[in-house]
N, C-alpha and C positions, 0 to 999 in steps of 0.2 A: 544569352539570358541566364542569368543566376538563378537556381532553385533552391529550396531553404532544405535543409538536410535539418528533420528531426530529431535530436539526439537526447535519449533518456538516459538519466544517470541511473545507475546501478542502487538496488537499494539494501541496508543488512538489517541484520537480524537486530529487533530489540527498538527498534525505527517506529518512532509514529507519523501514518499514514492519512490519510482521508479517501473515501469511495467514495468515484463516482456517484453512485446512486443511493448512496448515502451522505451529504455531505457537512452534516449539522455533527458525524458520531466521527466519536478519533478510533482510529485502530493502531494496534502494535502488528509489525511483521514477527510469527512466530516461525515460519520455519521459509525454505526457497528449496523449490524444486529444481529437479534438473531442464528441465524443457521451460525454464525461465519464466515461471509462473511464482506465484508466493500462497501463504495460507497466513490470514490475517485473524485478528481475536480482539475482542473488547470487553467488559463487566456491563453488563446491563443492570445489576444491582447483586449484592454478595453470595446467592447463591446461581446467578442464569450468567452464563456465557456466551455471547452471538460470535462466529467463527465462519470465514467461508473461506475455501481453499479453492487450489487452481485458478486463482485471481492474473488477469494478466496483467504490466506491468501500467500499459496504457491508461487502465481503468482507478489508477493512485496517483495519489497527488500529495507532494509533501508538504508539511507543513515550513513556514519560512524559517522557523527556529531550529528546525531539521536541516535546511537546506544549507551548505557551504558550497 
């Protein structure tokens, strides 16, 4: 029996992203920890920022124009 090996590609810096639980807002990867987590960022309007870090890498989803 064959088992399907999940395999995530690696994402960098500067990359727009989609959450999970957010899936209508685009985000950019602004920075990649070491424990292989990310801290992502979006403009909610010119002066608010929404950012949430220690994102794992499961909970992203790239866009297809991203994806090679």
């Amino acid at each position: 029996m064959k088992t399907a090996s999940m395999s995530l590609q690696q994402l960098e810096l500067g990359q727009t992203v989609k959450l999970a639980s957010l899936p209508n807002m685009l985000f950019k990867i602004v920075a990649l920890h070491c424990d292989g987590s990310y801290q992502i960022s979006t403009h909610l309007d010119v002066k608010t920022q929404l950012s949430y870090d220690h994102v794992c890498r499961e909970m992203l989803s790239v866009l297809e124009i991203d994806a090679t």
